[in-house]
BAVONU-570131 format. One record per residue: residue in one letter; x, y, z of N, C-alpha, C in turn. Coordinates in steps of 0.1 Angstrom, whole numbers, padded with zeros to 4 digits, always signed. Example, Ala and Ser with C-alpha at 12.3 -4.5 7.8 and 13.67 -1.06 7.14 Angstrom:
BEGIN
A+0132-0057+0078+0123-0045+0078+0132-0033+0078;S+0128-0022+0071+0137-0011+0071+0129+0000+0079;
This chain:
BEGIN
X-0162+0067-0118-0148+0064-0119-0142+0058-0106;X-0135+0047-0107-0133+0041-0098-0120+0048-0083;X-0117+0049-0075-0110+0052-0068-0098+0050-0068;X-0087+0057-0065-0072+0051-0069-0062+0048-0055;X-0051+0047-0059-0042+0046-0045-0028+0046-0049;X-0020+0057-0044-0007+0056-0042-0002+0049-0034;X+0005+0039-0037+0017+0034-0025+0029+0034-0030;X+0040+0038-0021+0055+0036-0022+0058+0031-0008;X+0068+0025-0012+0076+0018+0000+0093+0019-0006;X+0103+0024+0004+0111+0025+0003+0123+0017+0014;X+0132+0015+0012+0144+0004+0023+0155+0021+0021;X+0152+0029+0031+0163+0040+0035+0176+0036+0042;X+0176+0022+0044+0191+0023+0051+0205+0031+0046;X+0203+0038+0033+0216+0040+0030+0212+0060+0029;X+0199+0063+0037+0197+0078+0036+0202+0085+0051;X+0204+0094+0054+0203+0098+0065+0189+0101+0075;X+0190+0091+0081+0176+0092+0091+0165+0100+0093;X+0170+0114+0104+0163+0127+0107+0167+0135+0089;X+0173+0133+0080+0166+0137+0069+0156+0131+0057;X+0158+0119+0059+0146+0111+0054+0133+0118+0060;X+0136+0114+0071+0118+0118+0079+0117+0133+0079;X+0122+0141+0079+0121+0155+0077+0115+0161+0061;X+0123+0152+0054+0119+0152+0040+0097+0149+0037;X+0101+0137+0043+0086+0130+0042+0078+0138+0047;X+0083+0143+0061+0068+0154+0075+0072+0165+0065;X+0078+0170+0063+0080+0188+0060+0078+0196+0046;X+0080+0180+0037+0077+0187+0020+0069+0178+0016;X+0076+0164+0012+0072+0156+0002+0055+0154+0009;X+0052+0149+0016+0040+0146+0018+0028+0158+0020;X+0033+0171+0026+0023+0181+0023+0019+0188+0010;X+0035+0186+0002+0029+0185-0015+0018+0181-0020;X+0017+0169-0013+0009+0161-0018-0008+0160-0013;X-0007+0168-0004-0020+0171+0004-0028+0181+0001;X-0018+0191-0007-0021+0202-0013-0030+0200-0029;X-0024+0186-0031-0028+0184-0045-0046+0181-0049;X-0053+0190-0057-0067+0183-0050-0070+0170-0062;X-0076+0159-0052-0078+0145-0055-0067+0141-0047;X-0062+0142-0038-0058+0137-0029-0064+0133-0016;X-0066+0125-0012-0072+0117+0001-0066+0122+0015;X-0066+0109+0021-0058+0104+0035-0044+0101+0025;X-0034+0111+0038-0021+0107+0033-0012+0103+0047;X-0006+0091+0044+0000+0083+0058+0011+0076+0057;X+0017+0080+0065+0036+0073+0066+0029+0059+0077;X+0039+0047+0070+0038+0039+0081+0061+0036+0079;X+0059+0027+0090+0072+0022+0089+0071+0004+0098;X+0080-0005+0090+0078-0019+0086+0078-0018+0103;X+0073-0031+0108+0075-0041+0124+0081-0052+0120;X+0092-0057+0109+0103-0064+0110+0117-0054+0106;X+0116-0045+0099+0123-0037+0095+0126-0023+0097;X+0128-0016+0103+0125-0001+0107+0133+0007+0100;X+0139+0001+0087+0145+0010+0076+0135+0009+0062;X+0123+0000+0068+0117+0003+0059+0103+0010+0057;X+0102+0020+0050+0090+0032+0054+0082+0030+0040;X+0070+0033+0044+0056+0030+0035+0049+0046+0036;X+0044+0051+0026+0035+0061+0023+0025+0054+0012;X+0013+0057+0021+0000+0054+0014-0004+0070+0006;X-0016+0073-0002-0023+0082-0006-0035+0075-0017;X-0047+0077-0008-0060+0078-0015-0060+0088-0025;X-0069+0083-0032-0067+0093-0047-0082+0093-0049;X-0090+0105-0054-0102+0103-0056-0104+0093-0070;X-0088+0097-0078-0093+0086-0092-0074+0084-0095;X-0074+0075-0106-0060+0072-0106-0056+0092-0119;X-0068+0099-0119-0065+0104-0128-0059+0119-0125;X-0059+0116-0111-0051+0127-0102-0039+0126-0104;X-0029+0116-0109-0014+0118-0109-0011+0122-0121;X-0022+0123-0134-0019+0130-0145-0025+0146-0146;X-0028+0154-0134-0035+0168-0135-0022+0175-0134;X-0025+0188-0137-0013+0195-0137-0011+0202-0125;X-0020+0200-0112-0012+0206-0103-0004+0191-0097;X-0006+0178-0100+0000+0164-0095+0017+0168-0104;X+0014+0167-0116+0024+0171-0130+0035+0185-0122;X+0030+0192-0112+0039+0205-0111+0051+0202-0099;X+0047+0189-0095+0054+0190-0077+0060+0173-0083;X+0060+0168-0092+0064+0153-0096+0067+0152-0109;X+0073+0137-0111+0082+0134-0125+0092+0141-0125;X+0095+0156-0136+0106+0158-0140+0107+0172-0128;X+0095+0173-0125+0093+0181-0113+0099+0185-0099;X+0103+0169-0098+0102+0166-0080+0116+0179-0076;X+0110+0183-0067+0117+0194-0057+0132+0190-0056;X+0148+0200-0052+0159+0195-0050+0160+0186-0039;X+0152+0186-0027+0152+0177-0016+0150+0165-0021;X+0138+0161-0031+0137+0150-0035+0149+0141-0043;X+0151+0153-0052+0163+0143-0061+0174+0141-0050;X+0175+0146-0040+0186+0146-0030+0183+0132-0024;X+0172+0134-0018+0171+0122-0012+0169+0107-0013;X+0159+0111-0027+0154+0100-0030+0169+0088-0038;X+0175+0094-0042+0184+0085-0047+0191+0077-0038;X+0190+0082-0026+0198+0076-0012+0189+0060-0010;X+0174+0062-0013+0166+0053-0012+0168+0040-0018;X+0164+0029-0017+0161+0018-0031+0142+0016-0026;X+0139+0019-0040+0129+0015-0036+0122+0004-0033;X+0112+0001-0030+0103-0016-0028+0092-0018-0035;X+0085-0009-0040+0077-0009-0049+0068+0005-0049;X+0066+0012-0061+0052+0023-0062+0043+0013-0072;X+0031+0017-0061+0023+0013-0069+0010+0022-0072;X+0003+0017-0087-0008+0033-0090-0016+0025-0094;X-0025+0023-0084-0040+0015-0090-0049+0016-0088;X-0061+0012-0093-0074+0014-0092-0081+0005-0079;X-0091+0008-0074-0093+0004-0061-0111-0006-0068;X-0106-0021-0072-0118-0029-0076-0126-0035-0065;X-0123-0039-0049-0131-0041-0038-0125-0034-0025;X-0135-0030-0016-0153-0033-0018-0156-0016-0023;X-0159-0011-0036-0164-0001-0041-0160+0013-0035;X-0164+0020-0033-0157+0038-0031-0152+0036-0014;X-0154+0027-0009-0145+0025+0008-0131+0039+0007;X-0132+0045+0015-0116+0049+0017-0110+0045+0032;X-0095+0051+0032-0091+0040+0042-0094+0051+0054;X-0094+0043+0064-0103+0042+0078-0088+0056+0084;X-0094+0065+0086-0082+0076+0096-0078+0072+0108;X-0081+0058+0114-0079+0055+0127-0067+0043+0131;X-0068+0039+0120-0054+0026+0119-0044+0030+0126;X-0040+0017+0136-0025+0017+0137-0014+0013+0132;X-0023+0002+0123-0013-0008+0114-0018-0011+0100;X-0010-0014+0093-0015-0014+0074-0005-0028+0073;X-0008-0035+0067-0008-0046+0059-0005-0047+0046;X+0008-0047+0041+0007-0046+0026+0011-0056+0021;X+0004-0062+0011+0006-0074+0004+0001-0070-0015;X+0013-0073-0020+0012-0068-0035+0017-0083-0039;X+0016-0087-0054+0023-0100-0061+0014-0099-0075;X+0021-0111-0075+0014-0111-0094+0010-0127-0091;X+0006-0129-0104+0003-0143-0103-0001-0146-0120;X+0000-0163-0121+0001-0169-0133-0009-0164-0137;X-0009-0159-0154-0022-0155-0159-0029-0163-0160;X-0024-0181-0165-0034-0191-0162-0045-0193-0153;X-0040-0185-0141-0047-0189-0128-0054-0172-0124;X-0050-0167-0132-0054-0150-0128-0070-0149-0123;X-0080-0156-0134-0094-0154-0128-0100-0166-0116;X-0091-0174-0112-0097-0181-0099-0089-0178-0089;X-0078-0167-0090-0072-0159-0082-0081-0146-0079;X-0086-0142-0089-0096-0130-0082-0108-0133-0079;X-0109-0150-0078-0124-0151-0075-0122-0153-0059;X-0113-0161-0058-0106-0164-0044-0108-0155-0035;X-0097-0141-0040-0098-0132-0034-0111-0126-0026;X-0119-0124-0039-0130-0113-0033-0139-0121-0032;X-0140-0133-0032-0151-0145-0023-0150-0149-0009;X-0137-0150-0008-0130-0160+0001-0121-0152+0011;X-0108-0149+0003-0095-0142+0015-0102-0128+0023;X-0103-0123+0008-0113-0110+0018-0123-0107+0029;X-0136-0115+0026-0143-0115+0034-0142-0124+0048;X-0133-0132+0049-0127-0139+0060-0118-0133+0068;X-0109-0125+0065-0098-0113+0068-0106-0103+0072;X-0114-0101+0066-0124-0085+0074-0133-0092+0084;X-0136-0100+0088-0145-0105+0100-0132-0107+0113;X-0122-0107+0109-0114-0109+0117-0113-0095+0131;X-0116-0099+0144-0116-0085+0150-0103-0076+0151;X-0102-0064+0148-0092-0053+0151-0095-0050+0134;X-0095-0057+0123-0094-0053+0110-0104-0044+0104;X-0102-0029+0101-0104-0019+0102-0107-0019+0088;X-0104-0024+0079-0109-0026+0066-0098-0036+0053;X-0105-0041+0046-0095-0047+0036-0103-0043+0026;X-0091-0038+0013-0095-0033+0001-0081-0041-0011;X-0087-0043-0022-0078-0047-0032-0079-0039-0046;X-0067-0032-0054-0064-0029-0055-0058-0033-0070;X-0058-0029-0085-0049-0035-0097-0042-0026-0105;X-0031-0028-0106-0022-0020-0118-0014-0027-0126;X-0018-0028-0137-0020-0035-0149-0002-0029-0156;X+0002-0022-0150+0016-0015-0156+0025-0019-0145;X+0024-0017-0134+0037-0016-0121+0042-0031-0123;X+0049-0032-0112+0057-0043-0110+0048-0056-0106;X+0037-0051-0094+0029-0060-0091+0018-0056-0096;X+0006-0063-0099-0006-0059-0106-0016-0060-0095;X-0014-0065-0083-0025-0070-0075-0023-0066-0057;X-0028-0060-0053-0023-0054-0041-0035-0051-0032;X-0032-0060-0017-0040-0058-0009-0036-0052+0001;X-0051-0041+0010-0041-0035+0016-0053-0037+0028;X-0046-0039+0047-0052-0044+0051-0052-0031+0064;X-0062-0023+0068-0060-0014+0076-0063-0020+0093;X-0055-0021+0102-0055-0026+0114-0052-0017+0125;X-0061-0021+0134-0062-0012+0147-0049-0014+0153;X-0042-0027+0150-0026-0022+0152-0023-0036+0151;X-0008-0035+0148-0005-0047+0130-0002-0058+0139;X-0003-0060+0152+0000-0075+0159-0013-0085+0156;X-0027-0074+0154-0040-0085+0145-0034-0093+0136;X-0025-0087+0125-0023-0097+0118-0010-0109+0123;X-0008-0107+0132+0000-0118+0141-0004-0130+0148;X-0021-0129+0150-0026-0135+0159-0035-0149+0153;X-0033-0157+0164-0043-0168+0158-0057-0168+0145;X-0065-0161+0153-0074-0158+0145-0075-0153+0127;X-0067-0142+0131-0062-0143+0113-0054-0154+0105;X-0045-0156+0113-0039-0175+0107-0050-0180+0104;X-0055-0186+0113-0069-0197+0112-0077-0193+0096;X-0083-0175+0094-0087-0169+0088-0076-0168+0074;X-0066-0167+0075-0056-0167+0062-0055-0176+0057;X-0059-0188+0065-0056-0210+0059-0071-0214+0054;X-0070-0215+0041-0076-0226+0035-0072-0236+0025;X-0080-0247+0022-0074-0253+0011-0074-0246-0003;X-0083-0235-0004-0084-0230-0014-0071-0224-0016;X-0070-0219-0003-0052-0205-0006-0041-0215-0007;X-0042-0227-0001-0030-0235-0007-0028-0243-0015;X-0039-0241-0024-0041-0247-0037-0033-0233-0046;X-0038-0221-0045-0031-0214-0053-0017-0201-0053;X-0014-0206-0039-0004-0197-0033+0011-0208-0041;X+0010-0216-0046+0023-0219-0056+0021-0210-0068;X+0011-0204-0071+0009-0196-0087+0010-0183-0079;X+0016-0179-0064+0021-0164-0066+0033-0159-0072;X+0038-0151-0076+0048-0146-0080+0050-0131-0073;X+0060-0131-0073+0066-0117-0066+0065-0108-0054;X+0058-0116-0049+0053-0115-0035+0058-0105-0026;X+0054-0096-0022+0060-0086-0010+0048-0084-0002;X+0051-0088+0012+0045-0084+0023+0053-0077+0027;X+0046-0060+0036+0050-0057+0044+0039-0054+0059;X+0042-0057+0071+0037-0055+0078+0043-0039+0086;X+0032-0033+0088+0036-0018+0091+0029-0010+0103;X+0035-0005+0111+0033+0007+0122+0028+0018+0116;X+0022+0024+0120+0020+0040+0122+0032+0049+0122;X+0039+0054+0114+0046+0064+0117+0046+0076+0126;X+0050+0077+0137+0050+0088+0147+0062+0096+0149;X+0060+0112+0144+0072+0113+0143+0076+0119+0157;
């Protein structure tokens, strides 16, 4: 069974700060550590935006968010702090997908920066979009030095269906020449007009 992955990202400008992050270090996230089929669980927050916060979670399968200890602490579940807080939130995307390259990899515990890139794309173009991907973008982006791993990611239900996530020894790699050089080809600009919905976020380590 293939491997899964939680991501949320949320834009908290309209929550209260030290209770956002209190919420995340103190409940919501140890919930979730508690749950078994839970992985590495990791706050990052954006390097253009610092109201915007990212929580990853490895999943041994996507089939951990339907068990009943996942069912006890979520959905109609979520704790009073959560309904408190979370409405303060807008969110930026959850996404629940299966982990299709490179095979059972989990994410590296040493990152200082994550890379999130989710979008959709023309179904016309959907299979020379994933050929791209796992021929081309990926294995050019992981040779790049500091990049700690790149894995991609599909959910066939969420908003975005396609989501890469890039673990970096700290997120100015993906700033730097070398990944430009390594991000440009004719191929990507042949089909980067058939993306749709695009959200990059570039992300820190949360330290609290």
């Amino acid at each position: 069974m293939a491997k899964g992955i939680l991501l949320v990202a949320f834009d908290y400008t309209n929550a209260h700060e030290d209770e956002f992050h209190d919420w995340y270090d103190l409940e919501h996230v140890p919930e979730r550590r508690r749950v078994p089929g839970f992985g590495l669980c990791e706050r990052w927050i954006s390097v253009a935006n610092p109201k915007h916060a990212v929580a990853s979670y490895d999943l041994a399968s996507l089939s951990v968010l339907q068990s009943e200890p996942y069912k006890a602490i979520a959905y109609e579940n979520l704790s009073v702090w959560s309904k408190r807080v979370g409405p303060m939130c807008t969110r930026l995307i959850r996404f629940d997908g299966e982990q299709t390259l490179p095979g059972e990899a989990d994410s590296p515990a040493n990152a200082g920066g994550l890379l999130v890139n989710a979008m959709n794309v023309a179904p016309e173009h959907e299979a020379e979009f994933n050929e791209w991907y796992d021929n081309e973008h990926i294995p050019a982006l992981s040779a790049v030095a500091g990049v700690l791993s790149a894995r991609r990611f599909h959910d066939p239900k969420g908003t975005h269906r396609h989501l890469a996530l890039y673990h970096l020894k700290e997120p100015e790699v993906a700033m730097g020449e070398a990944w430009k050089t390594a991000a440009s080809s004719q191929w990507t600009d042949r089909l980067r007009p058939h993306f749709k919905n695009h959200l990059r976020i570039l992300s820190r380590r949360y330290v609290r």
